[in-house]
N, C-alpha and C positions, 0 to 999 in steps of 0.2 A: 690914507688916500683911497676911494674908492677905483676899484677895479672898471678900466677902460673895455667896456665891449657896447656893443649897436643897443643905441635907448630902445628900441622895440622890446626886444629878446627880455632887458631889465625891466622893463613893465612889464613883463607875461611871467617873469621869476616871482616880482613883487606881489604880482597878483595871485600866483598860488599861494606862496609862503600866508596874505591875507586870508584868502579864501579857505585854508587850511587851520589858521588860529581861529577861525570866526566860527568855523564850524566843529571847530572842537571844544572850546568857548559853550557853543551852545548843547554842546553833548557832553558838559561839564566836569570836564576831564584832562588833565594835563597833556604835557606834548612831547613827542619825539618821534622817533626815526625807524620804520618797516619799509617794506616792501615787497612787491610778489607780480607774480604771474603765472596763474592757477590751473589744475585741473578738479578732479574731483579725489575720490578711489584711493589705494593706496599709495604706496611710493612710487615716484615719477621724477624724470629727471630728463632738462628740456634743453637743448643749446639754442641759445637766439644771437641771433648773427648783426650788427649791425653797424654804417658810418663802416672806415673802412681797418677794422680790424678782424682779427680772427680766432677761433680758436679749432683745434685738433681731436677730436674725440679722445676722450680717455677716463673715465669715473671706470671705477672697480664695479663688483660685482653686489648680488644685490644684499640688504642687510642681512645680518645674521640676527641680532637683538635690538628693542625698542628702548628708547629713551630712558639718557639716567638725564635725573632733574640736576638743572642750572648749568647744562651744555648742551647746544644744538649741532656745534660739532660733533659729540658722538654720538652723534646718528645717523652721521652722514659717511654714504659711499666712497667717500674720499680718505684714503688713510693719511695723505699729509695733514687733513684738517683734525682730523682723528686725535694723530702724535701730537700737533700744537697746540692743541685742549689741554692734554693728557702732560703735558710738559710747560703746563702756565705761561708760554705765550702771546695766548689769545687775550684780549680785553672784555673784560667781565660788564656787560652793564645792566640795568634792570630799569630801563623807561617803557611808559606805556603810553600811546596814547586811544583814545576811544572815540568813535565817530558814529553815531545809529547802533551804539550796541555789539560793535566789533571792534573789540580792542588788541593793538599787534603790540610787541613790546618785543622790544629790542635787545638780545642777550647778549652775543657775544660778536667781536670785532678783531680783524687781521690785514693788519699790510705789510705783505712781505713780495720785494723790490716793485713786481709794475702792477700786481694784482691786490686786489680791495675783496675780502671776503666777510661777510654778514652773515651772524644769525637770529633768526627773531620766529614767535610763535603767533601765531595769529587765532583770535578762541572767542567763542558768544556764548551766552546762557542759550541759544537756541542753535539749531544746525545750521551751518554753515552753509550757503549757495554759491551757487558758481562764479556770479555776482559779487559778493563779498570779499572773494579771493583773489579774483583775477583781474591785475591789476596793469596797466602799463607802464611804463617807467622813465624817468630823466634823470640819469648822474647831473650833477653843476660842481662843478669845480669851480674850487675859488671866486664861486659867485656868477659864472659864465657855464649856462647848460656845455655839455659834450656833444661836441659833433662827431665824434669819430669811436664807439665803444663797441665792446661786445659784453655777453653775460650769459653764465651758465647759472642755469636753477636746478636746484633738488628740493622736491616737495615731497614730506612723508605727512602722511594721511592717521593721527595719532587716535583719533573717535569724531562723530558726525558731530561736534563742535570745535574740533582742536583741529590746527596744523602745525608742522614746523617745517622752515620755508630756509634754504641758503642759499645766497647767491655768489657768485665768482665775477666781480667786474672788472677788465680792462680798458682803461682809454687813454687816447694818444694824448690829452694831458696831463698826465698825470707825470710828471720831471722831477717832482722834489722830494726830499724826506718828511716833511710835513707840510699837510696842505689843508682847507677846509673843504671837506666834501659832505656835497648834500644832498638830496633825493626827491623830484617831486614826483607824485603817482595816485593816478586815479583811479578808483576801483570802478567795476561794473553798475554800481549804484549810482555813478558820477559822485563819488566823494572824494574829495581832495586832498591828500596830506603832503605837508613838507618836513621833511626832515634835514640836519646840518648836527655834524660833528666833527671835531678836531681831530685828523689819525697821522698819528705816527710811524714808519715805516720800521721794518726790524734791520737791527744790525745786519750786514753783509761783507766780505770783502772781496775785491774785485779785484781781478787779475789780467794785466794790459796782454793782449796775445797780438792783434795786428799782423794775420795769419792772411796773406793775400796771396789769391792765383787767378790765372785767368784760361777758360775755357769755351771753345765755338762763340768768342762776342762777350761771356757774361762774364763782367770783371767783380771780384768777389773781395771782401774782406772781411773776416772776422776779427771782431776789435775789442772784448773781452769775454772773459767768463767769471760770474758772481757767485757767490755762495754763502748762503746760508742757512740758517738751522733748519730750513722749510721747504729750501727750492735752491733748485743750481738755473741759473740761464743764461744764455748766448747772446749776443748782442753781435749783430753784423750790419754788411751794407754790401748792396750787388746795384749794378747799373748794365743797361745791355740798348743799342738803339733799336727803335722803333717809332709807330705811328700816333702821333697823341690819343687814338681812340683805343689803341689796342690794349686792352687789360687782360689778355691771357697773352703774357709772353712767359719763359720758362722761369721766370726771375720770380715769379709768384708763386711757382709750384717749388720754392728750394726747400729742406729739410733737412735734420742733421741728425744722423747717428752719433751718441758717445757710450763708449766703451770704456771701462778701466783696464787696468793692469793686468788684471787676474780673466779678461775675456765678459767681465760680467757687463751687459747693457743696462745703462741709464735711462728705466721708462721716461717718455717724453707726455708731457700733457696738455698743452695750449703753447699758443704763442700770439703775437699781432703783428701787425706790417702795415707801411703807409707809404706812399711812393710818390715822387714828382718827376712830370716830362719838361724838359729845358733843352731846348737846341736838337730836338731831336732825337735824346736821351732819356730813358726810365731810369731812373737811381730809385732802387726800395732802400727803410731803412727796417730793420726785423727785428724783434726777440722771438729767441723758443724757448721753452721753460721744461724745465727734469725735475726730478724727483732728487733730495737731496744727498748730497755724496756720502759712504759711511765714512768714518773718520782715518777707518783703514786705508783709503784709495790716497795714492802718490800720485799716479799719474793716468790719464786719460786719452784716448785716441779719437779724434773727430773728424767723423764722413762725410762730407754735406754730399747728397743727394737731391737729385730730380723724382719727384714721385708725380706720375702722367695720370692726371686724370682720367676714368673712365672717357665720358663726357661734358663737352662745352656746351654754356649756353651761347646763342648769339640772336641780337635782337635788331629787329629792320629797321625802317626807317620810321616806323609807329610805333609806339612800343608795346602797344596789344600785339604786335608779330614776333611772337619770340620760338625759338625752336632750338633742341639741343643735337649738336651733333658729336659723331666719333671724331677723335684727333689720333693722329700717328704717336706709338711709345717715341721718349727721346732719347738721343743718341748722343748724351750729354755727361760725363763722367769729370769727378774732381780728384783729387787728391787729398789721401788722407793726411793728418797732421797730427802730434802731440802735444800735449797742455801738462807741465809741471804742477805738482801740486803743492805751494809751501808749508 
């Protein structure tokens, strides 16, 4: 059965995936799956924010050593993508496709629980422009572009014809253990590639906590915690009232410390959140994602937290008038709780 979304949207999907075989068709070259969004220089690493998800700063620091051949995971600032190279995880692939002489090709593949993580190199017989690289981007899930994602990139600058490119994507479709996810994205030259592949998600298991409390209005529940060989995350829900326009209530700004047993903190690294007003009420629904537990850790202590932005934006009633102002710290405090580990 074909997937039900708006015939517009599936005529503009249709049109790329065409536009993208025709013109790879005539630059006589097979097809598959890249993507980017480029600078020049050496190593760079860019959060793009978009649709209503999030992510948290957090990449390590900068590389120590350049590319071993047939992983683009390790080369990247991320040690969890690092380990799941290094521990046969990752999904090996090797398609290229080629378009004017720039061909990306697609190495390696990770879905572990809400994120989709990519690596691919992008290379010409000649140097590489700005043009070439810098690309903009559409997840489609299950054959329906994403409305709501974010994605983090790391671009290492390998010689003035090579890159290798990774990205980190979230989006609020993404529900199941396997799904088709595909890619459309044009580069600075307007060339158009689509890509689609089958991904599988990694084992996890998941532990029901439905840890609820309430504090000044914001009614909270933490309703598990996952783990796997890759990533520990939290899955909650808060609701608090408010005005349909308002999108800086404290329910946005929540956060969660975990700790184990032994005092040690569980770096935190992205998360997303999506939220509906009904009757008057925000209800968000959250993930935050960690770094995975060692096998030692039993048990864990979690703090959710208010972290107060510097500054808000707020935008008038044009939306060329925008200006940011200072808000007051909040005076919002939760209660910590413990999480068994079996």
């Amino acid at each position: 059965m074909e997937p039900s979304f708006d015939k517009q949207i599936k005529q503009e999907v249709e049109h790329a995936i065409r536009q993208g075989i025709l013109k790879a068709e005539k630059a006589k070259k097979a097809s598959w799956k890249p993507w980017a969004y480029s600078f020049g220089a050496s190593a760079a690493a860019i959060a793009l924010l978009f649709g209503s998800a999030y992510f948290s700063p957090a990449l390590a620091n900068s590389l120590s050593q350049i590319p071993v051949i047939g992983s683009v995971f390790s080369v990247s600032e991320d040690e969890r993508l690092k380990q799941a190279s290094e521990q046969g995880l990752t999904k090996g692939l090797d398609e290229t496709q080629t378009i004017h002489g720039v061909a990306v090709t697609l190495e390696e593949l990770l879905y572990d629980q809400t994120r989709i993580s990519l690596g691919f190199t992008v290379k010409s017989d000649e140097a590489l422009t700005e043009k070439d690289s810098d690309f903009t981007i559409q997840p489609v899930i299950n054959g329906k572009p994403s409305s709501g994602f974010s994605a983090r990139e790391e671009i290492q600058q390998i010689s003035a014809i090579e890159q290798k490119h990774i990205y980190e994507i979230e989006a609020e479709e993404v529900d199941s253990d396997s799904f088709e996810f595909g890619l459309i994205l044009e580069n600075g030259n307007g060339d158009t590639y689509y890509f689609s592949e089958t991904v599988d998600q990694l084992d996890s298991n998941q532990i029901a906590v439905h840890a609820s409390q309430q504090s000044e209005g914001i009614e909270l529940d933490v309703e598990s915690l996952s783990l796997s060989q890759t990533s520990t995350s939290l899955t909650y829900s808060a609701s608090q009232e408010g005005d349909s326009t308002d999108l800086s209530l404290p329910i946005y700004d929540l956060e969660f410390e975990l700790v184990d047993q032994d005092g040690n903190t569980i770096p935190s690294y992205s998360g997303d959140i999506s939220g509906d007003f009904v009757d008057g009420v925000w209800t968000v629904q959250g993930t935050k994602m960690f770094d995975p537990l060692s096998p030692s850790v039993k048990k864990v202590v979690v703090t959710p937290v208010l972290i107060t932005p510097d500054r808000i934006g707020e935008t008038g009633e044009h939306m060329e008038e925008h200006e940011e102002v200072a808000i007051e710290p909040y005076n919002i405090t939760f209660e910590p709780f413990e999480i068994e580990i079996p």
